[in-house]
C-alpha positions as CSV (number, residue, x, y, z in Angstrom):
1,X,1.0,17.2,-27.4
2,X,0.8,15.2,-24.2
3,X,3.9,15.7,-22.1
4,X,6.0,12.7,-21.1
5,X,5.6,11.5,-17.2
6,X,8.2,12.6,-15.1
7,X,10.6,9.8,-14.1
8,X,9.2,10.2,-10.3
9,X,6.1,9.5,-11.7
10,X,6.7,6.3,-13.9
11,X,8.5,4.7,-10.9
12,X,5.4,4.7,-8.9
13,X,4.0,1.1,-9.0
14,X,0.3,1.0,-10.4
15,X,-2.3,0.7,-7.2
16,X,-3.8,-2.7,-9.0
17,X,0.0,-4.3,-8.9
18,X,0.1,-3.3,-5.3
19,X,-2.9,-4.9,-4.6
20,X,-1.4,-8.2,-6.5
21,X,1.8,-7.9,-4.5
22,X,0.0,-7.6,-1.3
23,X,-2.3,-10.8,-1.8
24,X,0.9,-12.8,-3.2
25,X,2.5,-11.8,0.3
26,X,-0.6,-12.8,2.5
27,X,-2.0,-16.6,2.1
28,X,-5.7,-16.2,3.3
29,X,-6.4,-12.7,1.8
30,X,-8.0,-11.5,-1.4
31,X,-6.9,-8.1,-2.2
32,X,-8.3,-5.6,-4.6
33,X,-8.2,-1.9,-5.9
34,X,-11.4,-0.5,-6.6
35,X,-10.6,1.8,-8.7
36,X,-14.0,3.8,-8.8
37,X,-13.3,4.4,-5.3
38,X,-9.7,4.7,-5.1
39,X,-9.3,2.0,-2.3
40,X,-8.0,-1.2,-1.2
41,X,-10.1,-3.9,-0.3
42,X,-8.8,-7.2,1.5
43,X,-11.5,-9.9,2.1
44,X,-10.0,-12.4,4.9
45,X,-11.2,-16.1,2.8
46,X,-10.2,-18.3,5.9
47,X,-13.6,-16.9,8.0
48,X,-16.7,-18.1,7.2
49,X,-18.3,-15.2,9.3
50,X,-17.6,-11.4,9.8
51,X,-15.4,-9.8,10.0
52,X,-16.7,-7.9,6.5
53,X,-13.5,-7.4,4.5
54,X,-11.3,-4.0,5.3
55,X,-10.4,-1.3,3.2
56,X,-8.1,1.8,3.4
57,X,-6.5,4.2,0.6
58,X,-3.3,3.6,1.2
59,X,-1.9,0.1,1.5
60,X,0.1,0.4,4.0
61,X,-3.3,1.2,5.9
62,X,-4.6,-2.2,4.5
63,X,-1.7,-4.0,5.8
64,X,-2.3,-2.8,9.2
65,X,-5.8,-3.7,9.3
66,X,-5.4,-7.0,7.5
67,X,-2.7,-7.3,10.7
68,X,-5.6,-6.9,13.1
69,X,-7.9,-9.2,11.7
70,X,-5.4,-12.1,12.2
71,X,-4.8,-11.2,15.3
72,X,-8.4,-11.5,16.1
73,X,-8.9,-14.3,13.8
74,X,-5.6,-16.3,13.5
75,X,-4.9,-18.5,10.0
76,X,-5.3,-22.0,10.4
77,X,-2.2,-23.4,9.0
78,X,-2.6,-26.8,7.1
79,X,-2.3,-29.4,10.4
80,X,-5.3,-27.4,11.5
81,X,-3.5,-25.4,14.0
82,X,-4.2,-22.1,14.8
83,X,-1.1,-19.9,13.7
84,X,1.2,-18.4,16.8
């Protein structure tokens, strides 16, 4: 008989629906969990070259680096200004 998960453990949000959330909160980014690998992976769509996309295992790790990339490469908001 397979036990029944522990209510700690159903409340735990599934890494792919974090992955969703995260991209739904950040305009500019794809964001996916490779599974295979048990990582994140954010590609940064508004750069047409480098940075290569970042990765982490935890997503708060992502969100940090996805931070740094826009810092170095700001999001060009729809007048065609860079973001502040």
């Amino acid at each position: 008989m397979t036990p029944l998960p522990h209510s700690a453990d159903a409340a735990l949000p599934l890494p792919a629906d974090v992955a969703r959330e995260l991209e739904g909160r950040h305009p500019g980014w794809v964001v996916l969990w490779r599974c295979w690998a048990c990582r994140y992976w954010a590609f940064p769509c508004w750069i047409t070259t480098g940075p290569e996309p970042v990765e982490a295992r935890h997503a708060d790790d992502l969100l940090t680096l996805m931070r740094q990339v826009e810092v170095q490469h700001p999001i060009l908001r729809r007048s065609g200004q860079h973001a502040d």
